[in-house]
Backbone and ligand atoms as CSV (ligand in chain L), in Angstrom:
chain,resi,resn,atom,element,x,y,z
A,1,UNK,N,N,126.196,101.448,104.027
A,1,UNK,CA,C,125.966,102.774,104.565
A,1,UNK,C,C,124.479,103.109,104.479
A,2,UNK,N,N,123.629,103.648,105.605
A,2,UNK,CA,C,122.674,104.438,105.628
A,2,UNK,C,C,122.421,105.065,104.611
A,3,UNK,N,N,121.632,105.606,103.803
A,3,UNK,CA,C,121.217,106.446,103.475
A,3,UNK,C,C,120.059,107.549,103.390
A,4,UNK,N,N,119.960,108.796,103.368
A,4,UNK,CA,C,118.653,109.475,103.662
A,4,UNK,C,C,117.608,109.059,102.023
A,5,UNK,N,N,116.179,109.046,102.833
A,5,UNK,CA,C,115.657,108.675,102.066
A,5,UNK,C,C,114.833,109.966,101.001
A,6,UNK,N,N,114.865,109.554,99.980
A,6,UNK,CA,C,114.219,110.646,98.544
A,6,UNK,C,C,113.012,110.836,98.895
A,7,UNK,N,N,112.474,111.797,98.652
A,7,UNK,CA,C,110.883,112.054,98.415
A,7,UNK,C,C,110.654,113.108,97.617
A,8,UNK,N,N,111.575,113.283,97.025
A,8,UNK,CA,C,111.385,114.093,95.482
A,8,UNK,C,C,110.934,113.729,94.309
A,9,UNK,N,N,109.236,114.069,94.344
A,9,UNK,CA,C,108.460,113.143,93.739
A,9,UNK,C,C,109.139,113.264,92.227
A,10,UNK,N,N,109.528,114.448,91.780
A,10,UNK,CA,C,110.347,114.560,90.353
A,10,UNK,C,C,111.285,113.299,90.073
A,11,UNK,N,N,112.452,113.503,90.745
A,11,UNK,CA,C,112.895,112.547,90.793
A,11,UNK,C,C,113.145,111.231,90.905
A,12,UNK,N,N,111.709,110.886,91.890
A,12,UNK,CA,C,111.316,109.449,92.171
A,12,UNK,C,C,110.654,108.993,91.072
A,13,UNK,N,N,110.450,110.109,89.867
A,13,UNK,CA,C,109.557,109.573,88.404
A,13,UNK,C,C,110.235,109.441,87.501
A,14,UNK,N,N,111.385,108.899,87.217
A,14,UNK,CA,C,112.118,108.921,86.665
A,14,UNK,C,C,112.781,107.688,86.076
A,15,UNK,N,N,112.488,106.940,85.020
A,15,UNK,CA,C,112.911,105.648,85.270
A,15,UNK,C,C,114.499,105.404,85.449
A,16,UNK,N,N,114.632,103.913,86.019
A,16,UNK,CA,C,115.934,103.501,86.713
A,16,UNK,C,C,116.549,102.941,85.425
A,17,UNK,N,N,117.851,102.886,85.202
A,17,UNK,CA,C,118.668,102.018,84.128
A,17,UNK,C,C,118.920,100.957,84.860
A,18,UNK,N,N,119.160,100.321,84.272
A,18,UNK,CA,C,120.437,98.877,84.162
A,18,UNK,C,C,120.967,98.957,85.280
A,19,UNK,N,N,120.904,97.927,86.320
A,19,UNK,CA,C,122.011,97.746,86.981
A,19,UNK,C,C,122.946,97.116,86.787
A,20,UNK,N,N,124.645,97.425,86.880
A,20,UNK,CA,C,125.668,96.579,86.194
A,20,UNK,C,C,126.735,96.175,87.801
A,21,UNK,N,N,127.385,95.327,88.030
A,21,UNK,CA,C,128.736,95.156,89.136
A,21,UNK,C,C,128.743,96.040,89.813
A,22,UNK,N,N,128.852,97.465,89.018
A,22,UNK,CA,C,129.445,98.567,89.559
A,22,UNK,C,C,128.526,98.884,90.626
A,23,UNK,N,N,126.885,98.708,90.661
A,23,UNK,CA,C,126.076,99.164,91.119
A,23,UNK,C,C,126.070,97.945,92.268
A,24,UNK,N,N,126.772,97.102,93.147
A,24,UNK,CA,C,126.858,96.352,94.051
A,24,UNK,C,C,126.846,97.220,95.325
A,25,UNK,N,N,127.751,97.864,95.512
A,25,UNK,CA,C,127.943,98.843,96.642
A,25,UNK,C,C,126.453,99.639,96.863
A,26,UNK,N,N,126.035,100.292,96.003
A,26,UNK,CA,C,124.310,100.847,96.127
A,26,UNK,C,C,124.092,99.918,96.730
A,27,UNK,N,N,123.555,98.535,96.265
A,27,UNK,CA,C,122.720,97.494,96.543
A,27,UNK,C,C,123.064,97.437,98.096
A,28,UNK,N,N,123.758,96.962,98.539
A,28,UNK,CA,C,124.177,96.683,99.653
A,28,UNK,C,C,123.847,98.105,100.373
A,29,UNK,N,N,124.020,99.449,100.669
A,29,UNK,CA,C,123.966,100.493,101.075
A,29,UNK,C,C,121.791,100.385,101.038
A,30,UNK,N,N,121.631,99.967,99.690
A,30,UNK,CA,C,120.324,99.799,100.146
A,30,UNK,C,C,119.376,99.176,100.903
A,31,UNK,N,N,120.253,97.498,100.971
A,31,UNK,CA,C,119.818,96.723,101.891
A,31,UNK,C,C,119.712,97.381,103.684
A,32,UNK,N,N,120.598,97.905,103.652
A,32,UNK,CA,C,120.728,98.415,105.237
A,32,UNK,C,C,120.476,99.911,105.571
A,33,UNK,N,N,119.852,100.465,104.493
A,33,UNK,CA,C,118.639,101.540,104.439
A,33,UNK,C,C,117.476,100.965,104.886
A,34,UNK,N,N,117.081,99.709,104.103
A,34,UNK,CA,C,115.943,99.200,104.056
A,34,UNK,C,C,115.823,98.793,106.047
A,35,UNK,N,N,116.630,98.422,106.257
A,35,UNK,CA,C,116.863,97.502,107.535
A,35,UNK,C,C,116.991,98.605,108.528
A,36,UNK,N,N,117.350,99.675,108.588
A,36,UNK,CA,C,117.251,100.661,109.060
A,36,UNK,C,C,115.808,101.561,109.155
A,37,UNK,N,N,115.345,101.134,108.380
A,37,UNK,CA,C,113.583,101.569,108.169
A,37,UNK,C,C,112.552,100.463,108.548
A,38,UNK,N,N,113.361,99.187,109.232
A,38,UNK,CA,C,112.003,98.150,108.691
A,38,UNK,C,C,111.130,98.223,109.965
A,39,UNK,N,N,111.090,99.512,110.647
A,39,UNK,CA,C,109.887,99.215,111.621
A,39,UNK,C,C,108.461,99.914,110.380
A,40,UNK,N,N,108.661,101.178,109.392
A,40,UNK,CA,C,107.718,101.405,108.657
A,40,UNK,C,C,107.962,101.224,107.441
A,41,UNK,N,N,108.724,99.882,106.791
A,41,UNK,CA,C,108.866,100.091,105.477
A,41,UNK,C,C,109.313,98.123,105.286
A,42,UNK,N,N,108.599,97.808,104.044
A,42,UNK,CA,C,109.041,96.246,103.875
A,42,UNK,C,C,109.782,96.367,102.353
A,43,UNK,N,N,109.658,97.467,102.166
A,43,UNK,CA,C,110.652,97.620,100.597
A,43,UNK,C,C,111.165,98.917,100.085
A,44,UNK,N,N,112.221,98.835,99.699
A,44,UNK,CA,C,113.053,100.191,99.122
A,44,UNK,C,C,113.519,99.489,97.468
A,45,UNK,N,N,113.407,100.948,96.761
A,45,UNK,CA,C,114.087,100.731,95.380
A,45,UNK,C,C,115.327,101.609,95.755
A,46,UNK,N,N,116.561,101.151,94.985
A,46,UNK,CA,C,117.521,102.464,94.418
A,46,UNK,C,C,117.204,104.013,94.172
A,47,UNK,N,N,116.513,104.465,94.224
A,47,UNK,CA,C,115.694,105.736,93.880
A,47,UNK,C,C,115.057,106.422,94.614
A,48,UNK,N,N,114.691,105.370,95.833
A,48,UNK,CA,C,114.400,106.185,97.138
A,48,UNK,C,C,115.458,106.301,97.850
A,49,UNK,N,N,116.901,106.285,97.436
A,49,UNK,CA,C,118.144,106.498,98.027
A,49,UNK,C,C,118.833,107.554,97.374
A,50,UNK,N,N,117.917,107.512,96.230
A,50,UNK,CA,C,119.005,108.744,95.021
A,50,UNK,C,C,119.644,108.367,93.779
A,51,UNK,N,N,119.691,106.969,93.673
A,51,UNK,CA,C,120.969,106.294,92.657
A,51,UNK,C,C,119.708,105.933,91.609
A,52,UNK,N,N,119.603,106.167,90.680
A,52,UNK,CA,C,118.060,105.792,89.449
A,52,UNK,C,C,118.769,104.577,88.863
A,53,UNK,N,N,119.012,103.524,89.868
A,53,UNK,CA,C,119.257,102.022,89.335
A,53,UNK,C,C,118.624,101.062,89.376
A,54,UNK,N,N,118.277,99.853,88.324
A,54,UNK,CA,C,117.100,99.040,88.819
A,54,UNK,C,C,117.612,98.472,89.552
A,55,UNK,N,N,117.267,98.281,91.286
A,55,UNK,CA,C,117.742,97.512,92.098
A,55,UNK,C,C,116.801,97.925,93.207
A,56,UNK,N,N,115.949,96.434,93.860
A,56,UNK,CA,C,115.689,96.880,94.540
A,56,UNK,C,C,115.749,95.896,95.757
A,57,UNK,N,N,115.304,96.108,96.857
A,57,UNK,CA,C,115.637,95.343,98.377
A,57,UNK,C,C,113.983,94.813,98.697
A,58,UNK,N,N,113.558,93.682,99.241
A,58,UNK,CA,C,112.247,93.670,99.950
A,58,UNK,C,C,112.601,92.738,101.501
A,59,UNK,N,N,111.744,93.039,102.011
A,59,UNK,CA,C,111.499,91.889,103.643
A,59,UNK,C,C,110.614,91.121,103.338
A,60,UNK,N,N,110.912,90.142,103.009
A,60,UNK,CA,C,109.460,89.462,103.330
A,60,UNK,C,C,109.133,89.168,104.510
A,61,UNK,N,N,107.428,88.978,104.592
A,61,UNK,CA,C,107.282,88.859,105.776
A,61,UNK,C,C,107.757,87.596,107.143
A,62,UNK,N,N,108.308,87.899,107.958
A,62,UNK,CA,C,109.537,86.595,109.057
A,62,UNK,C,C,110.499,86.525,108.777
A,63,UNK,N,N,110.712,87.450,108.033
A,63,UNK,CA,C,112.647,87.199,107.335
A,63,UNK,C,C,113.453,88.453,107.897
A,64,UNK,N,N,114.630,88.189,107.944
A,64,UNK,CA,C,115.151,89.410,109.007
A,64,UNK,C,C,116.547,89.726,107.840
A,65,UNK,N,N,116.666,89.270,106.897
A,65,UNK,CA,C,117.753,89.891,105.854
A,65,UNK,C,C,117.035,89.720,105.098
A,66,UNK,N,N,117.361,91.422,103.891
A,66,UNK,CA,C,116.442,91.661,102.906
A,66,UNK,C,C,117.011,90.367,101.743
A,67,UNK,N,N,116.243,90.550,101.015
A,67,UNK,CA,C,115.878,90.059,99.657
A,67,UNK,C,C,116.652,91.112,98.442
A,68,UNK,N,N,117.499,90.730,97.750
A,68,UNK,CA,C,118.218,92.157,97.244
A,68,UNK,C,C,117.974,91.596,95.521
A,69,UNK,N,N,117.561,92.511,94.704
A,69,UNK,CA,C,117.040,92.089,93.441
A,69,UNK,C,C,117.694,93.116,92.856
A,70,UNK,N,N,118.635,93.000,91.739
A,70,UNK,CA,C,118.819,93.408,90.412
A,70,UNK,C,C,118.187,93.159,89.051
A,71,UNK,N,N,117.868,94.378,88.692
A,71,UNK,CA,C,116.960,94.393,87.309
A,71,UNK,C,C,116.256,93.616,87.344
A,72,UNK,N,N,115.341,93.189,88.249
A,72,UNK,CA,C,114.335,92.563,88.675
A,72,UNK,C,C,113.080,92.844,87.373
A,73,UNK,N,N,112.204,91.769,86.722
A,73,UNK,CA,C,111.497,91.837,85.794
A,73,UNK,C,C,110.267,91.016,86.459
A,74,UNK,N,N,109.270,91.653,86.010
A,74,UNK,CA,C,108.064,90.043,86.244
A,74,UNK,C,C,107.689,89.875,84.769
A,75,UNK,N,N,107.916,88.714,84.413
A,75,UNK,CA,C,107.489,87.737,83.465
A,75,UNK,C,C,106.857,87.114,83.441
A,76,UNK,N,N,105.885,86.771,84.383
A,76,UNK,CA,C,104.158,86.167,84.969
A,76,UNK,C,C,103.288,86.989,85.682
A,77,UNK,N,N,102.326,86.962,85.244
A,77,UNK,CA,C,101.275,87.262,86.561
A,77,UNK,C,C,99.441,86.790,86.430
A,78,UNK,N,N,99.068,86.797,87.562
A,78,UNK,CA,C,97.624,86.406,87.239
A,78,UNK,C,C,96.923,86.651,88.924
A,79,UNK,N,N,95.723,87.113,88.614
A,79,UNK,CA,C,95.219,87.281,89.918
A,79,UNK,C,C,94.803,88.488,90.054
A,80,UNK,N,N,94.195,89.313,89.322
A,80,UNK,CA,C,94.355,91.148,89.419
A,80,UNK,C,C,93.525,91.376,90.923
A,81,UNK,N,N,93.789,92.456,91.736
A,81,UNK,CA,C,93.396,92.699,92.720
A,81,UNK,C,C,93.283,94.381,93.082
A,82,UNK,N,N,92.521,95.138,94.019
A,82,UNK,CA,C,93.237,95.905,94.277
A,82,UNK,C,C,93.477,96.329,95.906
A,83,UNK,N,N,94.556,96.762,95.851
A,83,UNK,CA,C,95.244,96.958,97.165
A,83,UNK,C,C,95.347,98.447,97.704
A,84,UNK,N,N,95.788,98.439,99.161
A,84,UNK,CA,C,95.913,100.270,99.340
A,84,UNK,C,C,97.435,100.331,99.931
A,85,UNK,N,N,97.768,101.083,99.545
A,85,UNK,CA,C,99.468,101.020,100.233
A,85,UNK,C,C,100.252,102.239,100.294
A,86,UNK,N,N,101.213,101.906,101.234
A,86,UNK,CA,C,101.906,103.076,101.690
A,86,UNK,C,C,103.119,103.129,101.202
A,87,UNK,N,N,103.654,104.410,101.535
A,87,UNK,CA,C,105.385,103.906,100.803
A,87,UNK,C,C,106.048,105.461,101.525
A,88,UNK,N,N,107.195,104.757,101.607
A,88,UNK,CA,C,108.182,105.499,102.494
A,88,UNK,C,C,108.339,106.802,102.094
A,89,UNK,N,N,108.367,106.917,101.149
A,89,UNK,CA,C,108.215,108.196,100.261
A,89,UNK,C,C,107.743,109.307,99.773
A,90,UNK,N,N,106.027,108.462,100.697
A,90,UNK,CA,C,105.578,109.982,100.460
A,90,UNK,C,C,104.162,109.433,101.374
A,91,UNK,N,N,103.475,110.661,102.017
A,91,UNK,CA,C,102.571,110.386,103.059
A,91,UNK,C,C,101.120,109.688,102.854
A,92,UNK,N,N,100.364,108.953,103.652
A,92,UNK,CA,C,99.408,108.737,103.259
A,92,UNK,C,C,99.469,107.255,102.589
A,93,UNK,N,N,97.832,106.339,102.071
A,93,UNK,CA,C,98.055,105.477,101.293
A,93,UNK,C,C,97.277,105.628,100.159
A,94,UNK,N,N,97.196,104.954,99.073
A,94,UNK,CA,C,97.015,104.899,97.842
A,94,UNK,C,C,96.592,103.524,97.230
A,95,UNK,N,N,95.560,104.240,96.691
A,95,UNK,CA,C,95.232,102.555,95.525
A,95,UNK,C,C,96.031,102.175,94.764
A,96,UNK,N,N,96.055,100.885,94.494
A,96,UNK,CA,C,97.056,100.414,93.407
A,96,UNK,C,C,96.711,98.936,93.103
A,97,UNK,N,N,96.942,98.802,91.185
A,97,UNK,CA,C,96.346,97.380,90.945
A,97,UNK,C,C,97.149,96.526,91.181
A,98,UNK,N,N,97.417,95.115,91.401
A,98,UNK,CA,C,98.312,94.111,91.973
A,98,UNK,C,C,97.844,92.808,91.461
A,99,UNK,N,N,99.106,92.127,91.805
A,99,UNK,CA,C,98.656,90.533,91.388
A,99,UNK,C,C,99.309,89.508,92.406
A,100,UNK,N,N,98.477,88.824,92.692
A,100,UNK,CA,C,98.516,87.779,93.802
A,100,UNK,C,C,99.369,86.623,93.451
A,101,UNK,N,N,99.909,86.502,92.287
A,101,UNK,CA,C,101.302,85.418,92.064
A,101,UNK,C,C,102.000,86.088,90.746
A,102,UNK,N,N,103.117,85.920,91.185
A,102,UNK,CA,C,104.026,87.061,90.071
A,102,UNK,C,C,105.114,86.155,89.790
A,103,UNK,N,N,105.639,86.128,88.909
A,103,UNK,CA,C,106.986,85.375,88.513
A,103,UNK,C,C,108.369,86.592,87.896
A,104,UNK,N,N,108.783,86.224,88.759
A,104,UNK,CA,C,110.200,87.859,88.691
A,104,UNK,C,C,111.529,86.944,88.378
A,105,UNK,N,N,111.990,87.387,87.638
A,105,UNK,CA,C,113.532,87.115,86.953
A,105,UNK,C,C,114.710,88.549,87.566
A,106,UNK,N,N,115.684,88.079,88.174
A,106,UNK,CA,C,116.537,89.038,88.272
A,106,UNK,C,C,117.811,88.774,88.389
A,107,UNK,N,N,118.766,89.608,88.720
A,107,UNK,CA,C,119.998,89.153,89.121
A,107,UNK,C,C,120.588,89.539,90.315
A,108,UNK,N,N,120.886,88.416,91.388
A,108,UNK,CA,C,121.570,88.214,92.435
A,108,UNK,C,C,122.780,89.259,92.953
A,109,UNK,N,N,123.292,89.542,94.423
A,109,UNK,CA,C,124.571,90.408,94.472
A,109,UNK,C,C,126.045,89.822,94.139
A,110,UNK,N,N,125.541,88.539,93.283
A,110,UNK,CA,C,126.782,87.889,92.221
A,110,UNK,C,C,126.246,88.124,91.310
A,111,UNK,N,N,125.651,88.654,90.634
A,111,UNK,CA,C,124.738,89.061,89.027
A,111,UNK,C,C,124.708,88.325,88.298
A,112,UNK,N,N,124.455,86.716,89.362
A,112,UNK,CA,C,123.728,85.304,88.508
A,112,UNK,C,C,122.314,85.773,88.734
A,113,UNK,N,N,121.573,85.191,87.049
A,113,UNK,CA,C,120.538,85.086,87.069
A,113,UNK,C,C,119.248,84.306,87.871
A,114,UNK,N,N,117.854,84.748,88.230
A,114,UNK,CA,C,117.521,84.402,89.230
A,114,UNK,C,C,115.752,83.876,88.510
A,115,UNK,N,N,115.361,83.510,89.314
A,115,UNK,CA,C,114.194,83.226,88.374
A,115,UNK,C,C,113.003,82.407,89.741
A,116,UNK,N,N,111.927,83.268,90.442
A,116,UNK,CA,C,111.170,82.543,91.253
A,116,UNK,C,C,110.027,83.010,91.441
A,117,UNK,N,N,108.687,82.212,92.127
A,117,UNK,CA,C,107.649,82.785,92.005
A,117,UNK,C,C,107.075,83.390,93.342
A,118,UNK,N,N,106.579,84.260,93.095
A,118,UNK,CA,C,105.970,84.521,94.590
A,118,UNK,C,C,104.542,85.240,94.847
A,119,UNK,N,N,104.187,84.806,95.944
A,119,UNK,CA,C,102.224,84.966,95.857
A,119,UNK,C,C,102.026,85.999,96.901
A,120,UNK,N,N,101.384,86.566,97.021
A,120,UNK,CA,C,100.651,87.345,98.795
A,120,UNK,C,C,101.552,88.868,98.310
A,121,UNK,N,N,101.554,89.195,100.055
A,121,UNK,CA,C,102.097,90.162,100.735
A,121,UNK,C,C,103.554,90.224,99.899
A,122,UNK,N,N,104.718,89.283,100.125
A,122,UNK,CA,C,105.650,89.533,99.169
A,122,UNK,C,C,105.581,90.306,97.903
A,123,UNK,N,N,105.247,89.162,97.281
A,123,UNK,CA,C,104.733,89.828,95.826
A,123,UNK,C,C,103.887,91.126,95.669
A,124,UNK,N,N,103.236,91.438,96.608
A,124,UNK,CA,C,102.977,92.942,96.152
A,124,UNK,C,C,103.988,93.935,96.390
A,125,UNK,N,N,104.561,93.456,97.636
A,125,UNK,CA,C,105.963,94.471,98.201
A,125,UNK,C,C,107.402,94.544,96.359
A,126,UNK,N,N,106.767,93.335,95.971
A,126,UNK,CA,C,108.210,93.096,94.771
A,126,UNK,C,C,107.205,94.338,93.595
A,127,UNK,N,N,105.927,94.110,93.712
A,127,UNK,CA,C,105.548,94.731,92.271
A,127,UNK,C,C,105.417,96.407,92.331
A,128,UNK,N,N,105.429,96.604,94.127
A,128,UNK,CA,C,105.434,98.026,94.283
A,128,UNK,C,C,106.696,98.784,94.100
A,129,UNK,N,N,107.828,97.982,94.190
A,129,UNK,CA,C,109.719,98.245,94.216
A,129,UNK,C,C,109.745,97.979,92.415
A,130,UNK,N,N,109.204,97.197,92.015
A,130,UNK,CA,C,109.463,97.641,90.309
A,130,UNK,C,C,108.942,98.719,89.960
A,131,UNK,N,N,107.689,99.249,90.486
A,131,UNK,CA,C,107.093,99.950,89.986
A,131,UNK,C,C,108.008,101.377,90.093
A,132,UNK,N,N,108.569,101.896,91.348
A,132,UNK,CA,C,109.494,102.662,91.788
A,132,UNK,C,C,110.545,102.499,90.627
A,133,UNK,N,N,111.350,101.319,90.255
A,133,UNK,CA,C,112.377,101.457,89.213
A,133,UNK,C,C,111.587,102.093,87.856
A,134,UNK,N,N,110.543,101.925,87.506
A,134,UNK,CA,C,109.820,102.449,86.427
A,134,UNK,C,C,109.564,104.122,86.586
A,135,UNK,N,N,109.642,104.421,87.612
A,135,UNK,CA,C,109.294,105.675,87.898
A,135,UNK,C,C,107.509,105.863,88.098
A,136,UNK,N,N,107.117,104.704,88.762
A,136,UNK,CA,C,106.081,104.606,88.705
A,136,UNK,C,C,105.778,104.805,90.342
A,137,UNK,N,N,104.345,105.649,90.771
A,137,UNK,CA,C,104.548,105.959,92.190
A,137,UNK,C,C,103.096,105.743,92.220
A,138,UNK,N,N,102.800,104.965,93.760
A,138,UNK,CA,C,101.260,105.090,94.057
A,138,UNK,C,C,100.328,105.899,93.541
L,1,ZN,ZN,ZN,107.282,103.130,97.658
């Protein structure tokens, strides 16, 4: 299902819990939020939907089904940079520090564990959707 998107910056600051099974249906409802937005948007968290769950969706870039991450963690990084970026959520863009290869652990929409690395454009789209589960905003 669609959903309308949050821009209640209160709320969007808020950190996300645990995602558990139960939180599958979000996930999926988010994926096709995301897909529903992807002419101005390459990533959604749970939280820009309303649900404060760590879960979040990305596009990478040439890929036409999202990327769907539970409790997504980065456990590597190296490369500090800084970037300017936008987000669905709220107008305008914004500085923000980043890293050009990230190593993220999460769990799958079978909530097997996941574990891969990723460099560029991706990886900033993954570190800007954690940052959202943190309650962290441009
Ligand atoms: Zn955002």
């Amino acid at each position: 299902m669609i959903r309308p998107v949050c821009r209640d910056t209160v709320l969007l600051s808020k950190p996300a819990e645990k995602a558990t099974n139960a939180d599958l249906q979000t996930a999926r409802d988010l994926s096709e939020t995301l897909l529903a937005n992807a002419q101005r948007c390459v990533g959604m968290a749970a939280n820009m939907i309303g649900v404060p769950k760590s879960i979040i969706a990305i596009l990478p870039p040439g890929t036409k089904m999202p990327l769907v991450m539970l409790n997504p963690q980065i456990i590597a990084k190296s490369g500090e940079y800084d970037a300017e970026e936008g987000c669905l959520s709220l107008p305008g863009e914004r500085p923000a520090k980043r890293y050009r290869v990230i190593t993220v652990k999460w769990q799958d929409m079978s909530m097997r564990p996941q574990k891969r690395k990723f460099e560029g454009y991706t990886a900033q789209i993954i570190q800007h959707e954690i940052d959202h589960c943190q309650g962290i905003l441009i």
